[in-house]
Phi, psi and omega in degrees: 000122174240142206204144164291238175245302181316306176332333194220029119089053166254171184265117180326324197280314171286359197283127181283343200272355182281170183249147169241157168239106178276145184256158176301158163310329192259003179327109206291323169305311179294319181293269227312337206280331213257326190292314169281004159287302212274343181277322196295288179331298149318309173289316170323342193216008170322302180291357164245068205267331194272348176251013188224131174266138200290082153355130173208140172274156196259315196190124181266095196270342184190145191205123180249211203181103170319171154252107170288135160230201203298125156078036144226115203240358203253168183268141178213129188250105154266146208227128159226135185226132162251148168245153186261000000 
């Protein structure tokens, strides 16, 4: 039988079968992506500001870009960050 990830209701982020494309570091899309992460996070500990310290990025060490295939129709981003 040949089926997709979709076909058997797997989720893109486990499906092995996918392709990544790496993106540059300085890629405008890859800063806003990582930049509105570290935003998310930050509001995400907002009420614990006092045992948790406000995240600032340090560095965009590596960023890929799914390759849509069949029954994956959507933008899917990975990111690895360091923070200070």
């Amino acid at each position: 039988m040949d089926r997709t990830c979709a076909d058997a209701f797997i989720e893109p982020h486990w499906c092995a079968c996918l392709g990544w494309k790496e993106l540059s570091i300085d890629d405008t899309n890859v800063v806003a992506a990582a930049n509105y992460f570290v935003q998310f996070l930050n509001g995400y500990i907002e009420d614990h500001h006092n045992i948790c310290a406000i995240l600032h990025l340090d560095e965009i060490l590596w960023a890929a870009r799914l390759i849509p295939t069949k029954g994956v129709a959507r933008k899917m981003y990975r990111l690895s960050l360091l923070f200070i």
